[in-house]
C-alpha positions as CSV (number, residue, x, y, z in Angstrom):
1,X,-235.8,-175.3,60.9
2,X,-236.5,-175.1,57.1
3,X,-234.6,-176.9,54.5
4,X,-232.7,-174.4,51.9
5,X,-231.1,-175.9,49.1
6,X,-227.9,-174.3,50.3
7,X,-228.2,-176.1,53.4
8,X,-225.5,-178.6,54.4
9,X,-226.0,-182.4,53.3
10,X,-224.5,-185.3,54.6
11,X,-221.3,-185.5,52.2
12,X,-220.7,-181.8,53.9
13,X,-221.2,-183.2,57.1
14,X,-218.3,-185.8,56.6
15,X,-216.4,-183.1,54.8
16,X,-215.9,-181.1,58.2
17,X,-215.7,-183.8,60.7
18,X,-212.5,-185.0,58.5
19,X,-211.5,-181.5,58.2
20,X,-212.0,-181.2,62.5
21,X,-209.9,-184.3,62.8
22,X,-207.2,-183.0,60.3
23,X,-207.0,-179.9,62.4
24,X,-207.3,-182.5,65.5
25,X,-204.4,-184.2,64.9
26,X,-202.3,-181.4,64.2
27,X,-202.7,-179.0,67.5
28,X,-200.9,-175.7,68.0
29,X,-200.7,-173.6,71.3
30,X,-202.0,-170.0,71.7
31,X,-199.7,-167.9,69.6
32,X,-198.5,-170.5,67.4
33,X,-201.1,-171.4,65.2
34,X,-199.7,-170.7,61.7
35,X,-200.2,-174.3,60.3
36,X,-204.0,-173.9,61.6
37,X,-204.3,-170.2,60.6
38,X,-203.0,-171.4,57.2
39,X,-205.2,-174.5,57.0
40,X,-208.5,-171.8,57.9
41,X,-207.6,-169.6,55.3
42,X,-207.4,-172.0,52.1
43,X,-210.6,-173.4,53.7
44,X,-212.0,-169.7,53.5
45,X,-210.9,-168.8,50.1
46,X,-212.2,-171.8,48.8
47,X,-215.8,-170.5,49.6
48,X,-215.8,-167.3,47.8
49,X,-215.8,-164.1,50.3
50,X,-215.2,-160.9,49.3
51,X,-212.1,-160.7,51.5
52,X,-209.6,-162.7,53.5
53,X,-207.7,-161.3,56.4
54,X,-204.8,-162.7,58.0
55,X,-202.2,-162.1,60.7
56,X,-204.9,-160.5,63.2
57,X,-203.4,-159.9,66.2
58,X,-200.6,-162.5,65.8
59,X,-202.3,-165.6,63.4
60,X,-206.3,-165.0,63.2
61,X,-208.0,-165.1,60.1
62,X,-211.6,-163.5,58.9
63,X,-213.4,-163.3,55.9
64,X,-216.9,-161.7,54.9
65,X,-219.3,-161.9,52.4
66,X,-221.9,-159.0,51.6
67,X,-225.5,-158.5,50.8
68,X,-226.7,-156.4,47.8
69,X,-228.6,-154.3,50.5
70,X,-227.1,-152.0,53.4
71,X,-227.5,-154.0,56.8
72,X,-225.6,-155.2,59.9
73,X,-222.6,-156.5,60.0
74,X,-223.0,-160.2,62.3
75,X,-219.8,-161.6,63.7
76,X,-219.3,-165.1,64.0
77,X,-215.9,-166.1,66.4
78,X,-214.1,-169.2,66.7
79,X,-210.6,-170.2,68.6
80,X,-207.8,-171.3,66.9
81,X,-205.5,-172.7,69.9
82,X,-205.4,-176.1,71.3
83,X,-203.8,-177.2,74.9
84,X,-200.3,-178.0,76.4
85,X,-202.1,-180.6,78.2
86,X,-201.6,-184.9,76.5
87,X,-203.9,-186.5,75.0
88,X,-205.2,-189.5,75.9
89,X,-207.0,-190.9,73.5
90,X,-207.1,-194.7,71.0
91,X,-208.8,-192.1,68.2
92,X,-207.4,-192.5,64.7
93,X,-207.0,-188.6,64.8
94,X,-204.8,-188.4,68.1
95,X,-202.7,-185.7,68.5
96,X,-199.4,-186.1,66.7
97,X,-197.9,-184.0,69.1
98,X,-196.3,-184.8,72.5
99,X,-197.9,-182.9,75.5
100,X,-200.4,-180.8,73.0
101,X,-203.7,-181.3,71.9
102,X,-207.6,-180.4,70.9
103,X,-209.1,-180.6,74.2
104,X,-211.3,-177.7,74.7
105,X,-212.9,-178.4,71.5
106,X,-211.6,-175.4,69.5
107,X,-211.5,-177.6,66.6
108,X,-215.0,-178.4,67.0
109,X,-215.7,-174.6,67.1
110,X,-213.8,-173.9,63.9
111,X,-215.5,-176.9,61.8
112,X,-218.7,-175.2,62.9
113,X,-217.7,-172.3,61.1
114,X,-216.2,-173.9,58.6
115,X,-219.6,-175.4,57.5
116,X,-221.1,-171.7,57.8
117,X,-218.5,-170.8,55.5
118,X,-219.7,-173.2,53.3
119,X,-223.2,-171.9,53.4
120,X,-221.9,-168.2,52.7
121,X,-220.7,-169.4,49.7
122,X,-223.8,-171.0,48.1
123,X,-225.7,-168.5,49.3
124,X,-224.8,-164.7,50.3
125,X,-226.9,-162.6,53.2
126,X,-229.2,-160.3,51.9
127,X,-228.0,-157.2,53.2
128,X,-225.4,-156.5,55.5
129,X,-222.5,-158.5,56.0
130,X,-221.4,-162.3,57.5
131,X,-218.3,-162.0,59.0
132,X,-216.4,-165.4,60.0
133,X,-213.2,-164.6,62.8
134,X,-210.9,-167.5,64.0
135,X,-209.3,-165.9,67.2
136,X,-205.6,-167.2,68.5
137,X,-204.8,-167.4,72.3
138,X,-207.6,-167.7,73.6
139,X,-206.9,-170.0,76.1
140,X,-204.4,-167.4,77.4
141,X,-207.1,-164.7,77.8
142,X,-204.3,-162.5,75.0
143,X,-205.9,-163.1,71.8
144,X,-209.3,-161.5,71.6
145,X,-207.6,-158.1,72.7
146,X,-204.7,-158.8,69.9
147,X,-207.2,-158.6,67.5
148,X,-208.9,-155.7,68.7
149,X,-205.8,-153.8,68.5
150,X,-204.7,-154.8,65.2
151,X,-205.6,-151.5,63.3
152,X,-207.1,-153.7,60.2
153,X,-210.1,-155.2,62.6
154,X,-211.6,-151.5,62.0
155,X,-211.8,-152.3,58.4
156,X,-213.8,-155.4,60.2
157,X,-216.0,-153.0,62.2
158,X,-219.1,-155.6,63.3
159,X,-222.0,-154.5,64.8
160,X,-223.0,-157.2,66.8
161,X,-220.7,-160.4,67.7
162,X,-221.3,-163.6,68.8
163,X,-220.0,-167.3,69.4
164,X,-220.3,-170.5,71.4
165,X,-218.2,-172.9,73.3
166,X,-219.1,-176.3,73.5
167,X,-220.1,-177.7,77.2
168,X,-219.7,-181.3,78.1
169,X,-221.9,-182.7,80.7
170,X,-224.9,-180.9,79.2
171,X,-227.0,-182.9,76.8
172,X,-226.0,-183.0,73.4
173,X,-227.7,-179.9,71.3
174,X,-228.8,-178.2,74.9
175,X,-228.4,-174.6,75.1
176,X,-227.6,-172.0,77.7
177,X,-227.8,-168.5,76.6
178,X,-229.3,-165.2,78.3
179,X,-228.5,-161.3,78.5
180,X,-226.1,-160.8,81.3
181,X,-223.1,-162.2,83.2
182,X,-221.9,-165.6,81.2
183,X,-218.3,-166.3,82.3
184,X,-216.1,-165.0,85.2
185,X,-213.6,-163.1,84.6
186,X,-210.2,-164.4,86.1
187,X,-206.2,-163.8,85.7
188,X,-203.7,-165.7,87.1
189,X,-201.2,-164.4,90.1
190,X,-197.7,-164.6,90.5
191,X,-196.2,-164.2,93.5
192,X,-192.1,-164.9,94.0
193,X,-190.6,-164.3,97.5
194,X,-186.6,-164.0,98.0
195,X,-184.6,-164.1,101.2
196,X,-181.8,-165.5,101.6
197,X,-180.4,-169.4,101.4
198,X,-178.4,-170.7,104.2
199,X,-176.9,-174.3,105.0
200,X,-180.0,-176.4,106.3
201,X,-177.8,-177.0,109.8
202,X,-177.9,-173.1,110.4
203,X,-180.8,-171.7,108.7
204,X,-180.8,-168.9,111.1
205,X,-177.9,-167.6,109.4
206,X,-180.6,-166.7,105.6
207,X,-184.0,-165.6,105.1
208,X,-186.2,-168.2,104.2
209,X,-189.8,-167.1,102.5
210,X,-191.2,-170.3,103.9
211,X,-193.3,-168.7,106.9
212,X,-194.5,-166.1,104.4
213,X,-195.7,-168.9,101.9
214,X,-197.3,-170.7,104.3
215,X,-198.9,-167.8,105.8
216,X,-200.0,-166.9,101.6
217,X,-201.6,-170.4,101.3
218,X,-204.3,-170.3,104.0
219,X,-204.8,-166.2,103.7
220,X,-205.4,-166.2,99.5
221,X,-207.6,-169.1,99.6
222,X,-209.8,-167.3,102.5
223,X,-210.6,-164.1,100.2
224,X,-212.9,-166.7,98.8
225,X,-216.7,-165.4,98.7
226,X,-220.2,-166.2,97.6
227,X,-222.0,-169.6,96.7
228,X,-221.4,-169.1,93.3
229,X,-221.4,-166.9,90.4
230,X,-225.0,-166.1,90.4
231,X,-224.2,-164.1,93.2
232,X,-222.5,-160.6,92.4
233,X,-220.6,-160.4,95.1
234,X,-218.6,-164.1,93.7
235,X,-214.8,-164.7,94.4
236,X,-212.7,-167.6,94.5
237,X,-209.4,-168.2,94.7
238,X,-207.4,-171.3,93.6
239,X,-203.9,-172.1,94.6
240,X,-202.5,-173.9,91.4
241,X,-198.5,-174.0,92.3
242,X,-196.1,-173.6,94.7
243,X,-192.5,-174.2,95.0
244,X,-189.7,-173.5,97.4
245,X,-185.9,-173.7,96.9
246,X,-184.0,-176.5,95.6
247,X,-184.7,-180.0,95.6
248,X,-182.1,-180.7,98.5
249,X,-181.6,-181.5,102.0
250,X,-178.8,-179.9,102.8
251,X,-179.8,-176.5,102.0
252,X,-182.2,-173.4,103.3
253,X,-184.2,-171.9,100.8
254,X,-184.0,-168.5,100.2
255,X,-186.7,-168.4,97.2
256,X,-190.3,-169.0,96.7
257,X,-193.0,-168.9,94.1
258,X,-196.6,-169.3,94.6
259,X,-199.2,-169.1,91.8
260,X,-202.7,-168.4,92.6
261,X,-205.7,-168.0,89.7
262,X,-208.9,-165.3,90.7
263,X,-211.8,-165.6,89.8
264,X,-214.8,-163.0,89.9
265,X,-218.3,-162.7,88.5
266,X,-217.9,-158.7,87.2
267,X,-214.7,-157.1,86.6
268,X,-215.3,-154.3,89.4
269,X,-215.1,-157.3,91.8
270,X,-212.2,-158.5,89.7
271,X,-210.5,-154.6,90.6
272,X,-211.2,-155.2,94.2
273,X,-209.9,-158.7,94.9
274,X,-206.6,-157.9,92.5
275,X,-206.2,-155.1,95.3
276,X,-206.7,-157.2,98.2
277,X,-205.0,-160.5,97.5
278,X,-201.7,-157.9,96.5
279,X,-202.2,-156.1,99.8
280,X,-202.0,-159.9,101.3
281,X,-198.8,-160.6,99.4
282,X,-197.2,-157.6,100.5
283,X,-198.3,-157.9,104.2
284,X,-196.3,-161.2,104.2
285,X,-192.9,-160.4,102.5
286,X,-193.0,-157.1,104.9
287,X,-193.6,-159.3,107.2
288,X,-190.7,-161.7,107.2
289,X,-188.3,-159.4,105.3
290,X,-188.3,-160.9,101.7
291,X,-188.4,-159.0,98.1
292,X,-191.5,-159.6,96.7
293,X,-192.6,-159.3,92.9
294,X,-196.4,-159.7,91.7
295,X,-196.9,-160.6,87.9
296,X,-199.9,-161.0,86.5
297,X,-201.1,-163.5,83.8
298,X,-203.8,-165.1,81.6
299,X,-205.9,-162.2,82.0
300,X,-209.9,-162.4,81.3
301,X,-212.3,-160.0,81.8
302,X,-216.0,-161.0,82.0
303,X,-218.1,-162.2,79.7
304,X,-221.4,-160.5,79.8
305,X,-224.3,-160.6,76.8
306,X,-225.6,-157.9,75.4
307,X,-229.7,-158.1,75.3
308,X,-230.3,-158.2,71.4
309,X,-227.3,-160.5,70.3
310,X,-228.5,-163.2,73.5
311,X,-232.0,-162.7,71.9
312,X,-231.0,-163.1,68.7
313,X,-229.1,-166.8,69.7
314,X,-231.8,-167.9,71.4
315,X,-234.5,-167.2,69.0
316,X,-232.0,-169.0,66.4
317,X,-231.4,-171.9,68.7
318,X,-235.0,-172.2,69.0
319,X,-235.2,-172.1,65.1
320,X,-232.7,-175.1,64.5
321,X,-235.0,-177.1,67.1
322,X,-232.7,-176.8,69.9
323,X,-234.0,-176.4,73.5
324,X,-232.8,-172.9,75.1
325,X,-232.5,-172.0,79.3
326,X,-230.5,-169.5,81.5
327,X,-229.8,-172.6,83.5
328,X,-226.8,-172.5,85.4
329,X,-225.9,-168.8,84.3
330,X,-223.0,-167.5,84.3
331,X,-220.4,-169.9,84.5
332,X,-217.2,-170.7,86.4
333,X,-215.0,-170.7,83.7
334,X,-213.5,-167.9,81.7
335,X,-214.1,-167.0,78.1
336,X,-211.6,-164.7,75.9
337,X,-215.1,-164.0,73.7
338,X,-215.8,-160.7,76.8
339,X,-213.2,-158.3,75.5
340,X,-215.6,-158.1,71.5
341,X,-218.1,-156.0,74.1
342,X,-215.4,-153.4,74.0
343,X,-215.9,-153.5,69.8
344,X,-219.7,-154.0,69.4
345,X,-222.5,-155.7,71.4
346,X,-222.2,-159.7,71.8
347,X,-223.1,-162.3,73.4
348,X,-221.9,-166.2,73.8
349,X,-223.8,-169.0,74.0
350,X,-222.8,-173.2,75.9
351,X,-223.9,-175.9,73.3
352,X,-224.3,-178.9,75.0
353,X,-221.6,-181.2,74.0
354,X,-223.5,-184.6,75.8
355,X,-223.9,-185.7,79.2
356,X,-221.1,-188.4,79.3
357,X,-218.2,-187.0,77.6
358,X,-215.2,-186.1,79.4
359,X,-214.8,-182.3,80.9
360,X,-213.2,-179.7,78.9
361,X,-209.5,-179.7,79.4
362,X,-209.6,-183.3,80.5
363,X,-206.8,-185.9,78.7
364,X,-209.6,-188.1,77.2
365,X,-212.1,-185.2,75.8
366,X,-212.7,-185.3,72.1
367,X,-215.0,-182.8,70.3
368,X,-218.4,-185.0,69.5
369,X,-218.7,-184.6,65.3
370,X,-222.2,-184.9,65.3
371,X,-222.3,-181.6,67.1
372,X,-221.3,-179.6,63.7
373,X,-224.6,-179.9,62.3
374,X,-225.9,-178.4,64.8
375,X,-223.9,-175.6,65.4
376,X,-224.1,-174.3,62.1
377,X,-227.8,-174.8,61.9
378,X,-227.8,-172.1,64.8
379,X,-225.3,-170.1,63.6
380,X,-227.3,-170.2,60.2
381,X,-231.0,-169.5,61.4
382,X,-229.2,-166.2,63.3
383,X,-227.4,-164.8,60.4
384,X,-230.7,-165.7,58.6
385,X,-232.8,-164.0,61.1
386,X,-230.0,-161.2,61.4
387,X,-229.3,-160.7,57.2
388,X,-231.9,-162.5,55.1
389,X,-230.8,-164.6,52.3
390,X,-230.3,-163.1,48.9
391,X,-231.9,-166.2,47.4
392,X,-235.1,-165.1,49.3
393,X,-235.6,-168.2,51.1
């Protein structure tokens, strides 16, 4: 990668990761990021765009800056929202907050673009315009499409968007990219069964769902297909809760609630197994004579690159110096990033978080600081590639 004079120096560096951990230790959950939203945009303003929005699709924040020339318009996405999950964690930046914290690396994401933001103000594209986006709810699969319904992002109108997400247990600075499927799509079932309760000495006398929820908890998990999600015709589906009347002895329940998350490579196959594991649900409350309701949540659709904008992250993870593969493509896991295909071509890349840090989501993860140079070296060498740099460099 060639050195600009715009390019970020160490006293940057240590600018952000304090700026990470300030966000770190002050973590809001999906739809109630205002602090952070507020904390983004004095960061923002600070570097000079030619516009600030706020209050996308509930509390995201973007800001561009233009080139002197017509050209593209490159969007660069980051996540806003932290987990309900506790931290565990000796860090001076701990989470402040009981039974919330940083531990997807969202913060990570954002100081990444913080540091382009930087850049952009030192130094404008050429033509066309940078456009920075901090998304909220991510993790809840609601945000992205928030934003694309807020009638200001067509004042936004990208033609091309991309991110990242950090992936721990890949070496540090490793890349995954590639045109195609990247992450599964997935939404989360609901299923609630109601009978009747009855004293436990003659539960003849109710309706108890507890045949039908035992019958639910070997059938859903059977719909499972496929290796993995190289293959197309990829489903699992994983039983995350379950509950059945009250906690007592002396009484038959008449209630049940089972929650069950699907996953699928495409979203046709996503249409499909919705269809089936309903038809399931149903099939059992008939069955046994219960109500049943289905409620859906935490809805993702897939995350599939678009040829030029995968191209185009490769060839600038290549240019920072990074090493680039398709290995392990697509992934499990779902991504909120997907629904910007519905707004212009994208495409998302995994950046290697190291090969011995926690999982995502896991109590004890912490977002690696050393990774923020070398997310906005990518970042930078594609809106270089993408836009030029009015400086000429």
């Amino acid at each position: 990668m060639t050195v600009h004079p715009s390019d970020l120096g160490p006293e940057d560096l240590g600018a952000l990761a304090d700026w990470r951990r300030a966000l770190h230790r002050r973590p809001e959950l999906s739809g109630a990021e205002a602090e952070t939203a507020a904390a983004v945009a004095r960061m923002l303003a600070a570097q000079g765009p030619d516009r600030i929005w706020t209050g996308l699709g509930g509390h995201g924040v973007a800001a561009t800056w233009a080139g002197a020339a017509p050209g593209p318009a490159i969007l660069v996405r980051a996540e806003l929202d932290a987990l309900p999950i506790a931290e565990e964690s000796s860090a001076p930046h701990v989470s402040e907050f009981s039974g919330r914290a940083h531990l997807c690396g969202h913060d990570g994401h954002m100081a990444i673009l913080a540091g382009l933001a930087r850049r952009l103000g030192r130094v404008r594209p050429a033509r066309g315009r940078a456009i920075l986006l901090f998304q909220p709810a991510e993790e809840t699969g609601a945000g992205a499409a928030a934003v694309l319904a807020d009638p200001r992002f067509a004042e936004i109108a990208p033609d091309m968007a991309v991110a990242l997400h950090n992936l721990p247990g890949l070496p540090r600075g490793a890349v995954r990219v590639a045109p195609g499927p990247a992450c599964c799509a997935s939404r989360g079932m609901r299923i609630r069964l109601r009978g009747r309760e009855a004293h436990a000495s003659s539960p003849e006398t109710g309706l108890s769902p507890a045949p039908a929820l035992s019958r639910l908890l070997q059938e859903l998990p059977a719909l499972c297909a496929g290796a993995g999600p190289a293959d197309p015709g990829f489903r699992m589906v994983t039983l995350t809760h379950a509950r059945m009347g009250a906690p007592a002895f002396g009484i038959s329940p008449g209630r049940a609630e089972l929650f069950a998350t699907l996953r699928t490579r495409d979203d046709e196959e996503m249409d499909a197994l919705v269809e089936e594991a309903r038809a399931l649900a149903e099939a059992a409350a008939a069955g046994h004579g219960l109500i049943l309701d289905v409620g859906w949540e935490d809805v993702f659709a897939a995350c599939v690159n678009a040829r030029e904008p995968a191209r185009a992250l490769a060839r600038g993870a290549a240019a920072a110096g990074l090493s680039v593969s398709d290995d392990g493509l697509p992934m499990r896991f779902s991504e909120d990033f997907g629904r910007f295909g519905a707004a212009a071509p994208g495409a998302l890349l995994l950046l290697g978080a190291g090969a011995d840090q926690p999982p995502l989501h896991d109590a004890g993860y912490d977002f690696p600081d050393a990774l923020i140079a070398e997310g906005v070296a990518l970042f930078s060498e594609v809106l270089d590639d993408l836009l030029g740099r009015a400086d000429g460099g």
